[in-house]
N, C-alpha and C positions, 0 to 999 in steps of 0.2 A: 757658274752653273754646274752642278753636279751630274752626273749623268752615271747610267746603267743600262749597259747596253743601248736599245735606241731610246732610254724613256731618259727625256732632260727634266732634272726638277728646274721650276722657275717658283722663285724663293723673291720678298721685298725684304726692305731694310728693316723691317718690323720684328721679323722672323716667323712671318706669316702668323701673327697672332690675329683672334677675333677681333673684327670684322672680315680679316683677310683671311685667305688660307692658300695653302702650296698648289702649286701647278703643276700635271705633267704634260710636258708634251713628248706625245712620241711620234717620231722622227724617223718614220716606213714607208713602203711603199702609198699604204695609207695613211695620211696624215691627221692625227687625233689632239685633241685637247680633250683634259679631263679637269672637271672642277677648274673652271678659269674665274679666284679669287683671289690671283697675284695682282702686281700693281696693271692699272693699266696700261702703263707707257710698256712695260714688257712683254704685254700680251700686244700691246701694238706694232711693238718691233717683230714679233713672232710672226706677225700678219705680213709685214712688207717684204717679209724673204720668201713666206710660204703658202698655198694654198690649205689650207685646215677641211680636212673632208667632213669630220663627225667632232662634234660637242659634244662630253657624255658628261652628266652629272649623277653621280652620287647617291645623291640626296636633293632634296629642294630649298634646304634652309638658305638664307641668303649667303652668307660668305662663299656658297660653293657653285652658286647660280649665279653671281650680281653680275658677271661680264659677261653673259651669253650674247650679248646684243651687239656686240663687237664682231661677232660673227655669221652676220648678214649671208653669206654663200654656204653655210656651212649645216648640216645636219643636226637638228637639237634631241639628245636619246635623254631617258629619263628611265628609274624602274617603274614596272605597271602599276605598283600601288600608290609612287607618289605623281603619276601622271594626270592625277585628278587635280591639283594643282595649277599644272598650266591651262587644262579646258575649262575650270571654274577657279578664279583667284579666291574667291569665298570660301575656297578650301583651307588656303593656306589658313589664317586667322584663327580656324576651327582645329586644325592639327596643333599648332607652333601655342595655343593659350592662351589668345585674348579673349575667345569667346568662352571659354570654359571659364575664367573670372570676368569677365565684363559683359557678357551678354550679345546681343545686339548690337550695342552701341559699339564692342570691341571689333567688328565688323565694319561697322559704320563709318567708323573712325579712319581704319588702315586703309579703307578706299578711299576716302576722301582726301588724307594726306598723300600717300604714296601716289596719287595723283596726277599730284602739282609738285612739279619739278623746285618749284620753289619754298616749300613746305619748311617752318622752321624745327632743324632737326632735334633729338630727343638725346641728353648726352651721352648714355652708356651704350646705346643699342641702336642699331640702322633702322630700325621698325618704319622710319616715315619716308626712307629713302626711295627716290622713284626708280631706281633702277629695278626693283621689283617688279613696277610696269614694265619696264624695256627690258627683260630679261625673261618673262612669262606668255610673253603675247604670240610663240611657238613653238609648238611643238612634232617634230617629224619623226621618231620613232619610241617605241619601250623596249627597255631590255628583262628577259626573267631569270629568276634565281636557275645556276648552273648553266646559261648561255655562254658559249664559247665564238669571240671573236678572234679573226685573225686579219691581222693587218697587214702582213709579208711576212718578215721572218718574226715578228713580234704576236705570238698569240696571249689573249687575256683572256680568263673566265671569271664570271659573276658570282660570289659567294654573299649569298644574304645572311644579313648580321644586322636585324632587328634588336633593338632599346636603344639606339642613339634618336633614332623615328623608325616608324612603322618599315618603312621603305629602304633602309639606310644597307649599304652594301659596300662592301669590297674586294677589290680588284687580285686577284692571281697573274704574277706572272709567271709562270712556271721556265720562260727558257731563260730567263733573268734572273732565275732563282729570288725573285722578288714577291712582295704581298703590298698595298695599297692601303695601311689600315686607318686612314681617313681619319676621322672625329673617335677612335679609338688610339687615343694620340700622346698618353701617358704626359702631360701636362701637370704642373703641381697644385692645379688648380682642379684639376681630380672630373670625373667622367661628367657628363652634361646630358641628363634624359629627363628633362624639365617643360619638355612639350604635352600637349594633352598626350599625343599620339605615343610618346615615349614610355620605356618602361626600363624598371630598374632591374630584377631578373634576368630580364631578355637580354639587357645590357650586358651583366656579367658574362651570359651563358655565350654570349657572342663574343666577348672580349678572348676567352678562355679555348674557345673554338677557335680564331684562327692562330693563339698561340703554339696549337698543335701541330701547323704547317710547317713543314719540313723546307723553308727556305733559306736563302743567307742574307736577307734585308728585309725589314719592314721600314716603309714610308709613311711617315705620318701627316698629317696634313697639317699640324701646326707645330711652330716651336722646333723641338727636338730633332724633326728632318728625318735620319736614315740610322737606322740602328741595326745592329744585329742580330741574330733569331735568340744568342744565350742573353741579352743587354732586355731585350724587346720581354723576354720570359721573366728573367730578374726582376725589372722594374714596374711590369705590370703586380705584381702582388703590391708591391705599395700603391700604385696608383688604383686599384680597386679597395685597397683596405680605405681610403677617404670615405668610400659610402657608409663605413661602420661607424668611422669617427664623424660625420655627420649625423648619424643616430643618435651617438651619445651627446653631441650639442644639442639636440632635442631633450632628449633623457635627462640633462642636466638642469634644463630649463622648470623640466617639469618636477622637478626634486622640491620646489617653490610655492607646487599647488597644483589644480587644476588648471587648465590654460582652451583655449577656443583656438582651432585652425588662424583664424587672424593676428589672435593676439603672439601665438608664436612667429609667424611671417613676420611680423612689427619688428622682432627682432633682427633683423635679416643675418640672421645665421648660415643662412648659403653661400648667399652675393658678399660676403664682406664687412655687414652692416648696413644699419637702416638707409645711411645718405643714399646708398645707392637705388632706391627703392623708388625714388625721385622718377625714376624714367620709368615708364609705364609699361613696359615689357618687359623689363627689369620685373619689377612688381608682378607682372606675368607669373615668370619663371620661379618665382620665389614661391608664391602662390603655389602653383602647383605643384615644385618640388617639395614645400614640406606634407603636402598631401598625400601624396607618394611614402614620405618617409615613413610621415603617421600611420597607413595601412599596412607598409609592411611591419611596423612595432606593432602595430597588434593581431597581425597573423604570428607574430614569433610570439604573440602571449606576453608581449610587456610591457604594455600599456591596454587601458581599455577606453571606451568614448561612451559618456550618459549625459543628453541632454545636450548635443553638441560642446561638452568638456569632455575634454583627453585628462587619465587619470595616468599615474603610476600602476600598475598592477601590485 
């Protein structure tokens, strides 16, 4: 277990890759868990030594909510925009992109499975998982952009850093000389704003923002762990140049002709390729991220759309 000052990362053998992601707990007068998407035998042991005052998450996406539910005594905080989540689960499906390619049914569906505990799961993605249910059913506070808590000698503030989702935030520690940059995570799998709610802009401008903080750690919530403020500034330019060269696998694409929103998704040029396209939230995210891509090539003037065909400009 890695630790800074009183914040311990709680890390799985995975290296907190998606579905999972890193844990902090910190370990104050108040005691907090933040994003509890470690395993859960270690958030279990976390519990039998300690009382856990506040739950904060993040964001709402599942890997940063699924263990909420473990913590039965404990305070569930959320930011206020993605708070409409837990009062209406109907939200989620509307933000995260089933309903924005599936309609109705995309709706229809994640209640009905996420459900039933026993739901047969979908390979690539947790989409059916009930802990959804057991993770969503409360909510006891929101936090807002530039809130400052303090928990004894450990103070945090709330810096919003919208295009990972609407909502999505990270954590300052200023007497840890730490930052919390969550799903801004420099992974070589490259940024994720593939929710309806998400936006690619906001991303960058967010990503770019807290590289400006004058600290000596960023945490990231997957993979990579604890990096340095000159490692964390380095490698962010390559992990933002992926959204260019996802462009140009569009742009290459279309070197072949005209193409329809679908017919380039078919390709699955984001996810990996098509097989992956198999799991329906998969297909979500695919969906919508080349959607996203398409608009901004043709705010930058370089492609155009007639007739629902995307041209070369």
């Amino acid at each position: 277990m890695k630790e800074i000052g009183n914040l311990k990362l709680l890390s799985e053998k995975k290296y907190s890759r998606f579905p999972a992601c890193r844990t902090i707990f910190i370990d104050d007068k108040t005691k907090v868990i933040i994003d509890p998407g470690a395993d859960e035998n270690i958030l279990r042991n976390i519990l039998k030594n300690n009382t856990i005052d506040i739950v904060l998450n993040t964001h709402y996406h599942f890997d940063h909510i699924c263990n909420n539910f473990l913590f039965s005594k404990s305070k569930i905080f959320i930011n206020e925009i993605e708070s409409v989540c837990f009062k209406d689960r109907t939200n989620i499906p509307k933000k995260v992109g089933a309903y924005e390619v599936r309609g109705q049914q995309g709706i229809d569906d994640w209640l009905k499975y996420t459900k039933d505990p026993n739901s047969e799961q979908t390979p690539y993605s947790p989409s059916r998982n009930h802990k959804w249910v057991l993770s969503t059913q409360r909510l006891d506070g929101i936090y807002h952009n530039e809130q400052v808590f303090n928990f004894g000698s450990t103070e945090m503030k709330i810096i919003a850093t919208p295009g990972h989702s609407a909502g999505f935030s990270c954590l300052l520690f200023p007497n840890e000389g730490a930052i919390y940059s969550g799903d801004i995570d420099l992974t070589l799998w490259g940024p994720w704003y593939h929710g309806t709610d998400s936006d690619i802009q906001d991303f960058i401008d967010s990503a770019n923002k807290i590289a400006k903080f004058n600290v000596d750690f960023f945490i990231t919530a997957h993979e990579i762990g604890v990096v340095t403020r000159e490692d964390f500034r380095e490698n962010l330019r390559d992990y933002l140049s992926i959204i260019d060269r996802r462009d140009i696998k569009i742009l290459n694409q279309l070197e072949n002709g005209p193409l329809t929103l679908e017919q380039i998704r078919d390709y699955g040029l984001l996810y990996g390729g098509p097989k992956f396209l198999i799991d329906p939230w998969v297909f979500n995210w695919e969906t919508v991220g080349i959607r996203k891509h398409l608009e901004r090539l043709e705010d930058k003037g370089k492609i155009i759309k007639e007739n629902g065909n995307y041209y070369l400009k």
